[in-house]
RODO-2510 file (C-alpha; in nm, 4 decimals, decimal comma):
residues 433
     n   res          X          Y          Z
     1     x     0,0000     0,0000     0,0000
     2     x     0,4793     0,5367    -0,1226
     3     x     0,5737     0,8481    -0,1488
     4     x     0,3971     1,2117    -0,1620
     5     x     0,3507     1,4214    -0,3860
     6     x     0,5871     1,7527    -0,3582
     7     x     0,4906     2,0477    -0,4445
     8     x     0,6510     2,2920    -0,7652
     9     x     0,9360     2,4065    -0,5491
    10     x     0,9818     2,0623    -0,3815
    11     x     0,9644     1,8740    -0,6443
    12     x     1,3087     2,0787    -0,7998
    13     x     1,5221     2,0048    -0,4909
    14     x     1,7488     1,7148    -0,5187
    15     x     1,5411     1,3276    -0,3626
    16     x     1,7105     1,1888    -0,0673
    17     x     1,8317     0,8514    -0,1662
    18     x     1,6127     0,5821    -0,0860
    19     x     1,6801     0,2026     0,0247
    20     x     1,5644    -0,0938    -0,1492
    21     x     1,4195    -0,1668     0,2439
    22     x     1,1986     0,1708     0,2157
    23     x     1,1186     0,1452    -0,1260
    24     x     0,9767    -0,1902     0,0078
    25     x     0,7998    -0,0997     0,2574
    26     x     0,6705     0,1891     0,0532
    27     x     0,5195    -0,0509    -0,1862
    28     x     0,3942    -0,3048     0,0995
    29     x     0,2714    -0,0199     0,3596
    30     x     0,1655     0,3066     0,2004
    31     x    -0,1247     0,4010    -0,0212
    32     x     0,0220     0,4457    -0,3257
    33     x    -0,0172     0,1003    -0,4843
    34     x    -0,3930    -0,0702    -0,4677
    35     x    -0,3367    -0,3833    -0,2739
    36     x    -0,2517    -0,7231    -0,4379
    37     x    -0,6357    -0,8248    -0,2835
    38     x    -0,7968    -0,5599    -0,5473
    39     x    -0,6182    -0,7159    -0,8498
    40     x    -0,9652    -0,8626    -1,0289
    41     x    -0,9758    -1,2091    -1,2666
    42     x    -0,9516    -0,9995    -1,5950
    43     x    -0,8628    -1,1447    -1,9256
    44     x    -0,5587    -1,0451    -2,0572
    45     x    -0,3485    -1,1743    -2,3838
    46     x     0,0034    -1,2444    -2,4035
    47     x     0,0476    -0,9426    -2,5293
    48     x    -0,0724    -0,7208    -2,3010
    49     x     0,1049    -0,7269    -1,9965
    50     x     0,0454    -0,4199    -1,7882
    51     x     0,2793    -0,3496    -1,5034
    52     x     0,1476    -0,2009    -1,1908
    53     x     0,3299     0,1535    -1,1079
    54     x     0,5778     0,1128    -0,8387
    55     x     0,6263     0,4181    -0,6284
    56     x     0,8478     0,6414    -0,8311
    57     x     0,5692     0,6599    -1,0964
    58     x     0,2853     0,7044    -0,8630
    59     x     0,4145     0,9666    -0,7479
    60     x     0,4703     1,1051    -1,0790
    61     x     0,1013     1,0213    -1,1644
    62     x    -0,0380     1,1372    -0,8870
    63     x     0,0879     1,4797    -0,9568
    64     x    -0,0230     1,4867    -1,3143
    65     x    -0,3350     1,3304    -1,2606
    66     x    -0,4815     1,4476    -0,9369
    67     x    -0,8430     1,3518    -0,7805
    68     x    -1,0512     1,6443    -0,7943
    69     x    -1,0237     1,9473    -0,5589
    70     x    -0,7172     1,7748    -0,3927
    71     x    -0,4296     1,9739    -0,4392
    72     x    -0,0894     1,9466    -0,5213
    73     x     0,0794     1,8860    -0,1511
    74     x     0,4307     1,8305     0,0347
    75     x     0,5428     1,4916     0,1577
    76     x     0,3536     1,4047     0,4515
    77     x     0,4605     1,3424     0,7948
    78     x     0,4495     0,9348     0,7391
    79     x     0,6428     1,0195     0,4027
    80     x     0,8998     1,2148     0,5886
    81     x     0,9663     0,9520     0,8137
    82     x     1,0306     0,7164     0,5212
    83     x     1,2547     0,9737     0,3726
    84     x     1,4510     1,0913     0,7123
    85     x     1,4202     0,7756     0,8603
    86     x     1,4706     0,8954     1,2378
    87     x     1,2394     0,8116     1,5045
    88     x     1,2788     1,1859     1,6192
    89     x     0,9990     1,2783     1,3067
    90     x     0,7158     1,1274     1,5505
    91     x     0,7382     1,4594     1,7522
    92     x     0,5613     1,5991     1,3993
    93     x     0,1832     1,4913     1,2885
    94     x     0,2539     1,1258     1,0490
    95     x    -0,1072     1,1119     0,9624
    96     x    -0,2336     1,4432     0,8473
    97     x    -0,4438     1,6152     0,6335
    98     x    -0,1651     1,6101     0,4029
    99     x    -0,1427     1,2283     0,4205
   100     x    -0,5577     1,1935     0,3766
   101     x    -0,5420     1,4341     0,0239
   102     x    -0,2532     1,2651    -0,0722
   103     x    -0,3904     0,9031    -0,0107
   104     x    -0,6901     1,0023    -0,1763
   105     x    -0,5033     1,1314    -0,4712
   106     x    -0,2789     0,7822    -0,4969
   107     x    -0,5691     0,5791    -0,5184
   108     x    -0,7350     0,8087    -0,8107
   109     x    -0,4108     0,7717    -1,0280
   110     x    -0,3064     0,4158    -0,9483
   111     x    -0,7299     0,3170    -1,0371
   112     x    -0,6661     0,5991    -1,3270
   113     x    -0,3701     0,4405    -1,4594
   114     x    -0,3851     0,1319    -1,7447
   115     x    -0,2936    -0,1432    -1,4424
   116     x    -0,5359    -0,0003    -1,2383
   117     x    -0,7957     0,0496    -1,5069
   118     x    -0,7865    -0,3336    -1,5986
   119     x    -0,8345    -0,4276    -1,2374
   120     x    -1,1458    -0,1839    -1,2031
   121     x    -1,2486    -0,3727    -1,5860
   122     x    -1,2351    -0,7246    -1,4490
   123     x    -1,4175    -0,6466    -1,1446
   124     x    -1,6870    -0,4809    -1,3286
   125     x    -1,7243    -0,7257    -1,5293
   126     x    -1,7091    -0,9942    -1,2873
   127     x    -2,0135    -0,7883    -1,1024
   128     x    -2,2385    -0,7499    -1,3826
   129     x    -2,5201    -1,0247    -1,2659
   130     x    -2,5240    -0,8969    -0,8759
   131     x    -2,5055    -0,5507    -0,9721
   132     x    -2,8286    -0,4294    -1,0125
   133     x    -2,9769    -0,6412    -0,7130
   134     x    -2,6603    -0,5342    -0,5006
   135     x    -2,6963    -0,1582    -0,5480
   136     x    -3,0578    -0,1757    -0,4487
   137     x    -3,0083    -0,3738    -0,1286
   138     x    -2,7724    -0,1175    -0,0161
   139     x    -2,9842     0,1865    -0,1506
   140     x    -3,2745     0,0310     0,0671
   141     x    -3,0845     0,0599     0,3602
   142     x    -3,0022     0,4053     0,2897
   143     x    -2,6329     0,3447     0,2191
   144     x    -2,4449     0,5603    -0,0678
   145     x    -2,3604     0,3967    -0,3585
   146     x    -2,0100     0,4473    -0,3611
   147     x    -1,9717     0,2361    -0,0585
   148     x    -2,0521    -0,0341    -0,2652
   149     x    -1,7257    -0,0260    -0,4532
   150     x    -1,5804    -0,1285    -0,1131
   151     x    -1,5850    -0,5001    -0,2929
   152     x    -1,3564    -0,3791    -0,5643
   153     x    -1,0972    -0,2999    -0,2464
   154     x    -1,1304    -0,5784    -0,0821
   155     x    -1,1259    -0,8459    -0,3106
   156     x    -1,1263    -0,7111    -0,7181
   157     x    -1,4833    -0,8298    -0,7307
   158     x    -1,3165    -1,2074    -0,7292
   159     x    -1,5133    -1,4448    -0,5397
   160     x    -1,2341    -1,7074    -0,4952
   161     x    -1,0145    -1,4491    -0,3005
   162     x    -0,8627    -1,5693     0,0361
   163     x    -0,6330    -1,2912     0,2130
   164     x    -0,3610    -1,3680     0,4428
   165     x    -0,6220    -1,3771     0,7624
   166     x    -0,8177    -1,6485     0,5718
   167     x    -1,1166    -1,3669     0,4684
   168     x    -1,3209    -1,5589     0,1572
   169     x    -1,5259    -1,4151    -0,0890
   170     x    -1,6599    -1,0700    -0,2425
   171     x    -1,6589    -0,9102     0,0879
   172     x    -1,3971    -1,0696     0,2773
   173     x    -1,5603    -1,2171     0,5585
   174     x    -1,3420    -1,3712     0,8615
   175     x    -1,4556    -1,6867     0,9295
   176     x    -1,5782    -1,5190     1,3247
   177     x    -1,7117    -1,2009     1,1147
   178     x    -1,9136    -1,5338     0,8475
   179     x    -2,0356    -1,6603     1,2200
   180     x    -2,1640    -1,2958     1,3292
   181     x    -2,3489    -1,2126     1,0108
   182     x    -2,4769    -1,6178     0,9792
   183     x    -2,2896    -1,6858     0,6473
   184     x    -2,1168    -1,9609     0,8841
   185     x    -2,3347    -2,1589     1,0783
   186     x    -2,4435    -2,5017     1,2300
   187     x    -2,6936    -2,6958     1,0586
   188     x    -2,8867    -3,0026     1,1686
   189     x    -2,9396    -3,2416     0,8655
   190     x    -3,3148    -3,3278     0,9191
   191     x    -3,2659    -3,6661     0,7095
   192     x    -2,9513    -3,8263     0,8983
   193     x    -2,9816    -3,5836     1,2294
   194     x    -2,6281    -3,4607     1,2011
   195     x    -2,5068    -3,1521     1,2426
   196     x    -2,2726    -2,9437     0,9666
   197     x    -2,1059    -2,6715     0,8963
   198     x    -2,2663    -2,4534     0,6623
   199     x    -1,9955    -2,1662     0,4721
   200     x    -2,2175    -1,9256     0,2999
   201     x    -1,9097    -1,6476     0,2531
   202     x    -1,9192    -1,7709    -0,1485
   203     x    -2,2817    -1,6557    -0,2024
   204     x    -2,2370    -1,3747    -0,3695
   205     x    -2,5980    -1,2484    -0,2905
   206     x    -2,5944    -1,3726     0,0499
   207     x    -2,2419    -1,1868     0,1425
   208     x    -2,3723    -0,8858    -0,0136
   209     x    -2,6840    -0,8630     0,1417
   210     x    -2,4755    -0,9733     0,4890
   211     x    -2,2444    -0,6457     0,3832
   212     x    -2,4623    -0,4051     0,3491
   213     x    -2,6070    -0,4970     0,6866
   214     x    -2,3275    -0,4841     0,8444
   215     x    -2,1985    -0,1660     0,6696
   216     x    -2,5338     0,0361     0,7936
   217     x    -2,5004    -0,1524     1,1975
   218     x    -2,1711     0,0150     1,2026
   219     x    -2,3451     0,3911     1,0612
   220     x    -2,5771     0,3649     1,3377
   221     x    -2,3383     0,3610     1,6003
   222     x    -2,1205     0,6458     1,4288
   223     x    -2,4155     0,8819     1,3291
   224     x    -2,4911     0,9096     1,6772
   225     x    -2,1873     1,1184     1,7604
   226     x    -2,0565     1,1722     1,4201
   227     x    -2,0346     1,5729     1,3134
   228     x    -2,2025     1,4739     0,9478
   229     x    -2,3268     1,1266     0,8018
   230     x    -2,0816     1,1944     0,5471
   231     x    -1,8066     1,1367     0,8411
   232     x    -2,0416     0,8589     0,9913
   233     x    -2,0094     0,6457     0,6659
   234     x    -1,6103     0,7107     0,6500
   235     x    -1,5751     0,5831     0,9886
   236     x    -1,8196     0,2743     0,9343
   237     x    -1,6115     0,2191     0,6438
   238     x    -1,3134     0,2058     0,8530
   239     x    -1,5003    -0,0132     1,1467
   240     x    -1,5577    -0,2908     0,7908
   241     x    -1,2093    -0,3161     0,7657
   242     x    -1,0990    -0,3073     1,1338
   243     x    -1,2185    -0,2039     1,5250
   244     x    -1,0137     0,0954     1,5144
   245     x    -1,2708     0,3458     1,4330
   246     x    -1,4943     0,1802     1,7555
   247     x    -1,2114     0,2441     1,9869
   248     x    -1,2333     0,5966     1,8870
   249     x    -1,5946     0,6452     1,9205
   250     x    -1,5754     0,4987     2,2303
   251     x    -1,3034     0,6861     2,3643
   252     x    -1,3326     1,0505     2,2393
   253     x    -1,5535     1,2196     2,4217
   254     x    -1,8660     1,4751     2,2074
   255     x    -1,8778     1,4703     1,8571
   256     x    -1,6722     1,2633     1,5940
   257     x    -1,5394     1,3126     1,2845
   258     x    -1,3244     1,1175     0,9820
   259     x    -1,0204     1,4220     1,0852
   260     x    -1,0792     1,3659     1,4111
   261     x    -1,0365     0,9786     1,3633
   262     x    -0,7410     1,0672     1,1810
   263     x    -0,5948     1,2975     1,5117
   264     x    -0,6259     0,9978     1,7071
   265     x    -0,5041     0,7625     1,4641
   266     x    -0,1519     0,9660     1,4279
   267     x    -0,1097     0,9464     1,8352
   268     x    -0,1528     0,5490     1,7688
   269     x     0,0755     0,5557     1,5241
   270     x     0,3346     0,7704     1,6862
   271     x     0,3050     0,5741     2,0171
   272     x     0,4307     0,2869     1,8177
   273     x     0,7406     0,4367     1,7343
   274     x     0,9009     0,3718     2,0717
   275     x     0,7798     0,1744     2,4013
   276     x     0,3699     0,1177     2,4176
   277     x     0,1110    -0,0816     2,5652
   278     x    -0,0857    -0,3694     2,3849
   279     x    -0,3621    -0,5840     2,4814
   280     x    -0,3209    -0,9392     2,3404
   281     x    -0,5472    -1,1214     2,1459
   282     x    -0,6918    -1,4707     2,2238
   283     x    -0,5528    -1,6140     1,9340
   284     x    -0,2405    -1,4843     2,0337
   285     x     0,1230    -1,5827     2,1627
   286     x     0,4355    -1,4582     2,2806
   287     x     0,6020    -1,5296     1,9869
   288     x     0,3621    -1,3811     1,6919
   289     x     0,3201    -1,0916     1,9057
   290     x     0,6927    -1,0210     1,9110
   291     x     0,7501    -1,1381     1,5290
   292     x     0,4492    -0,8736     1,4819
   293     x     0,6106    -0,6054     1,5955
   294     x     0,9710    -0,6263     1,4948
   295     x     1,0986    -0,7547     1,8461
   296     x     1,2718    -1,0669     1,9542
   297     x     1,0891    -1,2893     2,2135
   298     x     1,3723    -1,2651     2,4679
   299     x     1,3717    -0,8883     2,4703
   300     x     0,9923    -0,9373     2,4812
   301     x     0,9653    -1,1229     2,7807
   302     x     1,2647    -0,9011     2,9427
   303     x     1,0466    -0,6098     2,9111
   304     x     0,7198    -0,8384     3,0691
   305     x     0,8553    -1,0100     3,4122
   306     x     0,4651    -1,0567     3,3932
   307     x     0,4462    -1,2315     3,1010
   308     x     0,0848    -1,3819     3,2166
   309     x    -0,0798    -1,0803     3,1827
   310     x    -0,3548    -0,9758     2,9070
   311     x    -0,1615    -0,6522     2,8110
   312     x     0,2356    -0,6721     2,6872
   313     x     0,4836    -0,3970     2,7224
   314     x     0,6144    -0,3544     2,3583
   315     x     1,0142    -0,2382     2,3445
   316     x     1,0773    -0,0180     2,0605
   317     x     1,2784    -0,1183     1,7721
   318     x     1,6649    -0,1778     1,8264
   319     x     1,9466    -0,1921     1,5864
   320     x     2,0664    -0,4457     1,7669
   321     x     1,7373    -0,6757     1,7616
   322     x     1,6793    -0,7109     1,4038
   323     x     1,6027    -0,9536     1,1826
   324     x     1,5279    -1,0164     0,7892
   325     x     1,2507    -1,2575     0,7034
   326     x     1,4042    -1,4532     0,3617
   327     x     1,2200    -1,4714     0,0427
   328     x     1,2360    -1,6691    -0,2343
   329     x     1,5341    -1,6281    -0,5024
   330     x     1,6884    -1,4743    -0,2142
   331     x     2,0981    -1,5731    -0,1146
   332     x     2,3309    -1,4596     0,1255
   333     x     2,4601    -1,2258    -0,1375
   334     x     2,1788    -1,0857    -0,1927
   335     x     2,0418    -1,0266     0,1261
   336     x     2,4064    -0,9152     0,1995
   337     x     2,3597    -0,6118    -0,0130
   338     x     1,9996    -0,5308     0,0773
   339     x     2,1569    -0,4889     0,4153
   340     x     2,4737    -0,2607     0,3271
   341     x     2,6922    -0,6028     0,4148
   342     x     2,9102    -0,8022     0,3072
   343     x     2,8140    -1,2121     0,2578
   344     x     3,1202    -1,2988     0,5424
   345     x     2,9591    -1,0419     0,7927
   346     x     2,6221    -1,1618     0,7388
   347     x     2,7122    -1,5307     0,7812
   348     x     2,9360    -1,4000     1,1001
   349     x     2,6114    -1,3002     1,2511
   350     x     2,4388    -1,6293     1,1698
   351     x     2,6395    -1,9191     1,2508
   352     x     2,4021    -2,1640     1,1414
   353     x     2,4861    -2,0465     0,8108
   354     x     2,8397    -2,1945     0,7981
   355     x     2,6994    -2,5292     0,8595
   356     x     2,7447    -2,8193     0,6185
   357     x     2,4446    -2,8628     0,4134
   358     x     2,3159    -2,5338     0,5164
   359     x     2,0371    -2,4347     0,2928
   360     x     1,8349    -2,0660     0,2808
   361     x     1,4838    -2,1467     0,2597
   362     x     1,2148    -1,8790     0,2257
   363     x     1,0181    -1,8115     0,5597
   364     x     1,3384    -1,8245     0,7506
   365     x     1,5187    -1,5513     0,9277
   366     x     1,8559    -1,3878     0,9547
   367     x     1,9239    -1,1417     1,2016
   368     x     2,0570    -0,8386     1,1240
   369     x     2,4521    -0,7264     1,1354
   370     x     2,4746    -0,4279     1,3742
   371     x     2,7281    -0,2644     1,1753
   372     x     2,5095    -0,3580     0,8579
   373     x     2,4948    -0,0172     0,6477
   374     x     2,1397     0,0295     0,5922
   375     x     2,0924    -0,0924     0,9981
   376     x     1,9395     0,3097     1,0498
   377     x     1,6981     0,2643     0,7303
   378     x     1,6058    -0,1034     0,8581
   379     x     1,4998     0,0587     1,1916
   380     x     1,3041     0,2974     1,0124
   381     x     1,0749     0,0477     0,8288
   382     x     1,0154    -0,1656     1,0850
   383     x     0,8993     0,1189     1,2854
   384     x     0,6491     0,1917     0,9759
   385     x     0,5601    -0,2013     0,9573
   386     x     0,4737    -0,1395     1,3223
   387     x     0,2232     0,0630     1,2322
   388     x     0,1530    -0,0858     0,9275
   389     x    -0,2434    -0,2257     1,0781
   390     x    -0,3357     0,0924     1,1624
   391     x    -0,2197     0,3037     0,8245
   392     x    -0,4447     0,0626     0,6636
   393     x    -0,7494     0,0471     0,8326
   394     x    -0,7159     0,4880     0,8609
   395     x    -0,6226     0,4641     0,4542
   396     x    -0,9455     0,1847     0,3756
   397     x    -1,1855     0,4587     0,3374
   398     x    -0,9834     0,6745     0,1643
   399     x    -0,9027     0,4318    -0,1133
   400     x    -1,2386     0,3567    -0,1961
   401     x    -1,3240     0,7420    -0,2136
   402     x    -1,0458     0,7813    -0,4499
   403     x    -1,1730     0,4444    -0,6845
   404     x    -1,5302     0,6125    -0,6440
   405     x    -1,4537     0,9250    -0,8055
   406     x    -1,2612     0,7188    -1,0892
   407     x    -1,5626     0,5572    -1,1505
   408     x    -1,7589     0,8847    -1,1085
   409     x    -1,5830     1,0617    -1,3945
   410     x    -1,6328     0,7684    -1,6235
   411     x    -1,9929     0,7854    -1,5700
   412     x    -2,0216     0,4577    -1,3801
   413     x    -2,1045     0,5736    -1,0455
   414     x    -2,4070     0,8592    -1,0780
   415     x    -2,4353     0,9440    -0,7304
   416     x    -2,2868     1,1993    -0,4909
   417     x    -1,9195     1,0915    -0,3390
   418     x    -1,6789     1,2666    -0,0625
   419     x    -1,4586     1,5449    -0,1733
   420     x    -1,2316     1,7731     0,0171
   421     x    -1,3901     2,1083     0,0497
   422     x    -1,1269     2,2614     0,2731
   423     x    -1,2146     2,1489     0,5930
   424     x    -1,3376     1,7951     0,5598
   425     x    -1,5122     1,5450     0,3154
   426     x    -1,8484     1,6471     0,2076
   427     x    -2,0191     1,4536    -0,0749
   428     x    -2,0511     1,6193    -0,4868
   429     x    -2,2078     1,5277    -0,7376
   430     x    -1,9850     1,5692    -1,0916
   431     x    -2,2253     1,9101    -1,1308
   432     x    -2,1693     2,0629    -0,7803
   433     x    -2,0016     2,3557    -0,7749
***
């Protein structure tokens, strides 16, 4: 999910250097590419194989082909930390207005652009016999069309989709969120008396339907403190794709807005920079809590005498606690110079390495030489990944605003959608002056 976009006099000053680490995360953390989840079934020839932009050329298209009344804009603050790469930016604002216009105006030029444009085709296409019946359920529950396109996000309109956290179907339902909304259920066979599972999260219509519902549950909490519905419908949005936009209703005290949401969300974010506080999950352990955020398990439980207890004391990042998770077609050489090392050092700080019949396998990990060159840039982007949840569920609106008024200004979408008007989102029609 990548860089800003500068503005005139910005955009003539020399570009800091930038790591293949960062330019990784950029294109794994950041709104500037759609993710891989969004990329649609679409037919495509031999011929025509259409790259999607990395972040150098978003950024380029972004500036040229901006989403409307967003401006052109300086790196924001999550951008500068990228960039500058210190921990010392998180005294600044990382998510900003600046980072809001500028995600908005990624996701209009990457779903503008020829990749993007044949993932928004396949999904189209791939919704043509639930369309009409889709966009009337959610009409009759009073929910704006353009929060329909919310599919499109999650999964490219491509019903076989599984994600990472084992979400299925159109929507992406969990299989918890499938048991919540009924798509998964228990089931007595009246014939033989036994009881099955039933998985609904395939049925396109039932999904949909279970959506929408779910979609308009979460605007009825949010309208009742939210500042506009507009803002009530950004932060349902964000409650779809995570419980982040809850917390903050239930937390902030009078009225509530999407820039408010994004206020709090930047204090999350910041907080994760150094030392914080984090309840675990059920499902949770020791060990994928401290592989989650860039720690090692000893230093975890050094910092949790306690380690019983439901919330963890997370260290911050340390150049001397860091690791590199290995990919395929990777080597030691490789890796090596990723790091700003040398193949000896790197095998120095991994003795297992030097074994006989060592072999690098993908889903291993190496840890990092302290004296690596890049160890300053590595610290940076793990203190990003560390924040990578949160960027994501405050971006999830924003993306599908800016693939909404694609699809408005090719005449797909007819209905009003959120634009900036200085202050905050309101929603325009194409005619609205």
């Amino acid at each position: 999910m990548r860089e800003g976009i500068p503005n005139n006099n910005e955009a003539k000053k020399e570009k800091p250097r930038q790591s293949p680490i960062l330019a990784a995360v950029l294109a794994a953390t950041l709104s500037g590419a759609l993710s891989d989840a969004a990329e649609a079934k679409a037919p495509r020839t031999q011929k025509e194989q259409i790259a999607k932009p990395d972040a150098k050329e978003l950024e380029q298209q972004a500036r040229a082909k901006r989403a409307p009344g967003v401006p052109d804009l300086p790196k924001s603050g999550l951008r500068r930390l990228l960039v500058d790469g210190t921990p010392a930016q998180v005294e600044h604002a990382l998510f900003d207005k600046d980072t809001v216009l500028t995600t908005v105006a990624e996701a209009y030029a990457q779903y503008s652009s020829p990749w993007g444009k044949r993932v928004v085709d396949g999904a189209l296409n791939n919704m043509e016999h639930y369309w009409v019946d889709q966009k009337e359920e959610f009409a009759r529950l009073g929910i704006p069309e353009w929060c329909l396109y919310l599919s499109i996000v999650e999964s490219g309109y491509d019903n076989d989709r599984v994600s990472g956290a084992r979400a299925t179907g159109v929507f992406q339902f969990t299989k918890d969120q499938g048991k919540t909304s009924r798509l998964v259920r228990k089931e007595r066979d009246h014939a033989t008396g036994k009881v099955h599972e039933v998985d609904e999260r395939r049925n396109i219509v039932k999904s949909g339907e279970a959506a929408a519902a779910l979609l308009k549950r979460y605007f009825d909490i949010h309208k009742r403190k939210a500042e506009t519905e507009t803002d009530a419908w950004l932060l349902a949005l964000s409650q779809y794709n995570g419980s982040f936009s809850y917390q903050y209703y239930l937390q902030v005290p009078g009225k509530t807005s999407y820039m408010g949401f994004v206020q709090y969300m930047d204090a999350r974010m910041r907080e994760r920079v150094g030392q914080f506080s984090y309840a675990m999950l059920p499902s949770e352990t020791v060990a994928s809590v401290a592989r989650r955020f860039y720690v090692s398990e000893e230093r975890l439980r050094a910092a949790n005498p306690d380690i019983g207890a439901e919330t963890l004391v997370i260290p911050p990042v340390d150049a001397t606690d860091l690791w590199y998770d290995v990919r395929g077609g990777d080597s030691l050489t490789k890796i090596a110079k990723k790091l700003g090392t040398t193949p000896t050092e790197l095998s120095e700080a991994n003795p297992e390495t030097k074994k006989p019949g060592y072999v690098l396998k993908a889903g291993t990990s190496l840890k990092v030489p302290t004296d690596a060159k890049n160890v300053a840039e590595f610290v940076s982007a793990m203190n990003v990944m560390r924040m990578q949840g949160l960027v994501e569920n405050a971006e999830y609106p924003l993306k599908i605003m800016g693939l909404a008024q694609v699809l408005q200004v090719r005449g797909t979408l007819r209905g009003p959608v959120p634009q900036w008007d200085g202050t905050r989102f309101v929603e325009q029609t194409p005619d609205t002056k």
